[in-house]
Phi, psi and omega in degrees: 000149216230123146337120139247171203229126163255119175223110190287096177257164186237132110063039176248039200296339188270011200193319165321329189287330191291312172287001137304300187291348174257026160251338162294335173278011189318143191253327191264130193244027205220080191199168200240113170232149195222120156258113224259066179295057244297349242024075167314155171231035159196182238274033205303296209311326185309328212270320193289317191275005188272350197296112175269073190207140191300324159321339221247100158241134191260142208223085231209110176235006140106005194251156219214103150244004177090162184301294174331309227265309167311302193291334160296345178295294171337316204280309184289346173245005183286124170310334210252161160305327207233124160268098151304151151212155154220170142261181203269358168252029165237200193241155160229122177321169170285337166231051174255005187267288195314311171298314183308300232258321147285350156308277261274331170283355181279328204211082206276350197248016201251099181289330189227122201240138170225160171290164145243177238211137200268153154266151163216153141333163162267008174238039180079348180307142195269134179268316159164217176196164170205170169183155164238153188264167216176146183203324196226128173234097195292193174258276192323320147323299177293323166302304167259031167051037177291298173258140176261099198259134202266107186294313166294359192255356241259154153194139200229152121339110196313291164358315183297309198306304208316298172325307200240115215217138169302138171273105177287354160289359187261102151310336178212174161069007215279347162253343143334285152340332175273331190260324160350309195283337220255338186268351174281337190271347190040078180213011170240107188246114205242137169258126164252134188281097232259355206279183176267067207241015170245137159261113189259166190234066227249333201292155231343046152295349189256053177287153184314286167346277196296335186297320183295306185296318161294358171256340180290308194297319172279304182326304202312297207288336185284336188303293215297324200249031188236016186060194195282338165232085180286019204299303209287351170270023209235298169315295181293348178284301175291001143264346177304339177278292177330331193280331181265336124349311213265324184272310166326315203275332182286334171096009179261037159295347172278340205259341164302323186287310174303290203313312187327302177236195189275153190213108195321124158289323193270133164309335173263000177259335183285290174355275164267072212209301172322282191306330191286301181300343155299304165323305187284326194290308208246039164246141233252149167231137193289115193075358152289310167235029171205000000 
């Protein structure tokens, strides 16, 4: 069964040629890739269109519509059943389309597969890692944050998106929201994979800014989905805004991104994290680097 792999870019020029090449590096090789332009204003686009391959389609109308807006584009221009997305400044292990894909034949009732996730540096340095395992993800689960669902790790069903279109209006959080709606509906029927088979690029996301907006943003959603008494998600929101007040101002804002993950022990897994990233590094994508 044959993949489309979406990767929506902004101004990502410093980090595109690589997520492109880890998708060139793929074990599963029976895919599509659509690259998206938001309207860059530096050389992303350039970076997209030297890629010389038949698999390879580039989609550019020159308008900054935001993400949401994109990935509803994606849903509408994919050939295939099954949707990948990343982003355009992370990585993807090398056997990460091929296990997903052995979910969906093990469990075939399954819409959606998501991963858990190595954090690196932007310079690739390993930060830690975290995933929760998962077979069944209630509104409740999502609402109190039991499972952590990795989004950009996602791969679906053409059908699903076609049922749940991004709300282009959320400026942030938008796939939070998204699986709320679609779990309010008894409608995410989700395997989470727990293994590690995305590389985010975390260092310095965890600004005061987004953080602040993003807990406004989960209030809103705790209103619309948690029924007539959210307090206690409401409560915990505000203090979490408190706490990052309060580490902004100590300048110990970094210490949320360590607490987030984990920080890999075993010598055969730092082993492979080295090599999936060696892989990537040295696999050729035709006109990009030849």
């Amino acid at each position: 069964m044959a993949i489309t792999i979406g990767i929506p870019f902004y101004n990502a020029e410093a980090y595109l040629a690589d997520a492109i090449r880890s998708v060139f590096a793929q074990t599963y090789e029976d895919w599509e890739l659509i690259l998206i332009d938001d309207g860059s204003t530096d050389n992303s686009l350039a970076i997209a269109r030297s890629v010389d391959d038949p698999r390879v389609r580039v989609y550019s109308d020159g308008k900054n519509k935001k993400l949401a807006s994109r990935l509803n584009e994606l849903t509408q221009l994919a050939t295939y059943e099954f949707i990948a997305r990343m982003d355009a400044d992370d990585l993807i292990s090398p056997s990460r389309l091929e296990k997903q894909m052995k979910i969906f034949e093990k469990c075939p009732e399954k819409d959606l597969v998501s991963t858990g996730v190595f954090s690196i540096t932007n310079d690739k340095e390993l930060i830690g890692s975290r995933g929760d395992s998962a077979t069944d993800v209630s509104l409740e689960d999502l609402l109190y944050k039991k499972v952590g669902i990795v989004h950009a790790a996602i791969l679906a069903r053409k059908n699903w998106y076609q049922r749940n279109q991004y709300d282009t209006s959320l400026k942030i959080a938008q796939d939070y929201d998204l699986w709320l709606r679609s779990s309010s509906k008894d409608d995410l029927n989700i395997f989470l994979l727990p293994e590690p088979l995305y590389y985010y690029r975390e260092e310095g996301n965890a600004t005061a800014k987004k953080l602040l907006a993003a807990y406004k943003n989960e209030r809103r959603m705790y209103k619309k989905y948690a029924g007539d008494y959210p307090i206690r998600l409401l409560v915990k929101s505000y203090a979490k805004t408190f706490v990052v007040k309060i580490l902004s101002v100590l300048g110990k804002l970094d210490l949320l991104l360590k607490n987030r993950s984990k920080i890999p022990r075993d010598p055969k897994l730092l082993e492979l994290v080295s090599k999936e990233l060696d892989i990537i590094k040295k696999t050729k994508v035709p006109g990009l680097d030849i």
